[in-house]
C-alpha positions in Angstrom: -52.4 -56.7 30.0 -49.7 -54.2 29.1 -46.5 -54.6 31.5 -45.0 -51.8 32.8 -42.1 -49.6 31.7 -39.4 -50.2 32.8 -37.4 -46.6 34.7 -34.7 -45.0 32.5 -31.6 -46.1 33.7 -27.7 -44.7 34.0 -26.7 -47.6 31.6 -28.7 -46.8 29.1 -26.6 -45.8 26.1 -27.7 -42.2 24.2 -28.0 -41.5 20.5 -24.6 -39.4 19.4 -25.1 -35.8 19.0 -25.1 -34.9 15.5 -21.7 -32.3 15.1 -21.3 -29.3 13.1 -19.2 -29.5 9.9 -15.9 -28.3 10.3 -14.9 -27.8 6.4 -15.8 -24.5 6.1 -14.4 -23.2 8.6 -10.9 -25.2 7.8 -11.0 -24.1 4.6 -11.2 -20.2 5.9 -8.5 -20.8 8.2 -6.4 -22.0 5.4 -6.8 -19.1 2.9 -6.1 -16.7 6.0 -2.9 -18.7 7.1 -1.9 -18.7 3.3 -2.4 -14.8 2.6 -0.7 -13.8 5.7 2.3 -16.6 5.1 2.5 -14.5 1.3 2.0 -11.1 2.8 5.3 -12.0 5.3 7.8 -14.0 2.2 7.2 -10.5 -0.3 8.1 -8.1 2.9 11.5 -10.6 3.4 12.4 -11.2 -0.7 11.3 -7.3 -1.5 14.8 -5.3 -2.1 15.7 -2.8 0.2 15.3 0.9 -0.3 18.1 2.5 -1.7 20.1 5.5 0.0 19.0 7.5 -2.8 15.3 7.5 -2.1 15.9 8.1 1.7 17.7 11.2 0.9 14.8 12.5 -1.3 12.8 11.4 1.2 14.1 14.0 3.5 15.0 16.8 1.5 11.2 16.6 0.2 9.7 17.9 3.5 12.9 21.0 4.1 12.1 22.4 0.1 8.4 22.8 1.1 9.3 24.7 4.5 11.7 26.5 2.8 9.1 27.8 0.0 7.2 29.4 2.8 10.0 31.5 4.2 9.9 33.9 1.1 7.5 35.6 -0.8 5.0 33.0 -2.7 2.7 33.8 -5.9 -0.5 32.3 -5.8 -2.3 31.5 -8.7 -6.0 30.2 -8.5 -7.7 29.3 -11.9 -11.6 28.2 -11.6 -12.7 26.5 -15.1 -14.8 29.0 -16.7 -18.1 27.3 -18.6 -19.3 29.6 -21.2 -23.0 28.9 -22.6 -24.6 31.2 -25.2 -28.5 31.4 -24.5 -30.9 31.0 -27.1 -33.6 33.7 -27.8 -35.6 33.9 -25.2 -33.7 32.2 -22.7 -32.4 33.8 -19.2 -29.3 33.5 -17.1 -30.2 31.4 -14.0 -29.9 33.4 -10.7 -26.8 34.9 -9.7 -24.9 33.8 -13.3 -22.9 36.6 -14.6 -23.9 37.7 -18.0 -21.3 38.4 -20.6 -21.7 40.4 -23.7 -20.4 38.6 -26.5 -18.6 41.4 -28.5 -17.0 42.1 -24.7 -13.3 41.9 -23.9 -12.0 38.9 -22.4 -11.7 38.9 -18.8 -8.2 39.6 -17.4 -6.0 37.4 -15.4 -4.4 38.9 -12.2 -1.6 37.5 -10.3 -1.3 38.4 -6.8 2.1 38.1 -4.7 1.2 37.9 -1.0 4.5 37.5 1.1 4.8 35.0 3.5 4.9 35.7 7.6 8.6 36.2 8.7 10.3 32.8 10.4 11.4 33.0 13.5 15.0 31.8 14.5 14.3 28.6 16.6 14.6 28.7 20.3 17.2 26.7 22.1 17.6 26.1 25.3 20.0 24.1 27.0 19.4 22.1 30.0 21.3 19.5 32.2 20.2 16.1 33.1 18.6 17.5 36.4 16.8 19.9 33.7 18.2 23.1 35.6 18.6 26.0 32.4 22.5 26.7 31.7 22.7 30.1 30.7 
């Protein structure tokens, strides 16, 4: 007759778990360490900015603020899409309809002043922040 089977038993050695492959997620690591290790040698060998450019810099922002302190012309220019209809053709809806032996339309310019600046306010304080007069 069949013998028994024998109990599992602590000593009993297991089959290895089969592991995940590692490669492609070296490989990823790599490219990423290798972009960021190019990204940080071009900020260290890039030249310096010159004084020049830091001056323009911030002269660029005081010429627009100064523009708005005086009068301004404004000048708006749409494109204008001229179509000539065939014979019994109509304008779609709200398309304004030019006569062909008509004028051409005029361009107006309109100078709209700017709102007066106001002097800046200063006020001066001690450490404790009481005012000083």
């Amino acid at each position: 007759m069949n013998a028994p089977q024998p109990a599992p038993t602590a000593g009993r050695a297991h089959a290895p778990r089969a592991k995940p492959d590692a490669r492609p997620m070296r490989l990823a690591l790599g490219a990423g360490g290798l972009a960021a290790m190019s990204a940080l040698a071009a900020a260290i060998v890039m030249p310096p900015r010159s004084a020049a450019q830091y001056a323009n810099s911030a002269q660029q922002p005081a010429a627009s603020v100064d523009s708005l302190a005086g009068p301004t012309a404004v000048q708006v220019q749409r494109p204008i899409q001229y179509v000539q209809l065939l014979p019994g053709q109509t304008a779609p809806p709200g398309a304004a309809v030019i006569n062909g032996s008509a004028p051409t339309p005029i361009t107006m310019t309109v100078t709209v002043p700017a709102p007066a600046a106001q002097p800046p306010v200063v006020i001066k304080t001690t450490a404790s922040g009481k005012v000083i007069p």
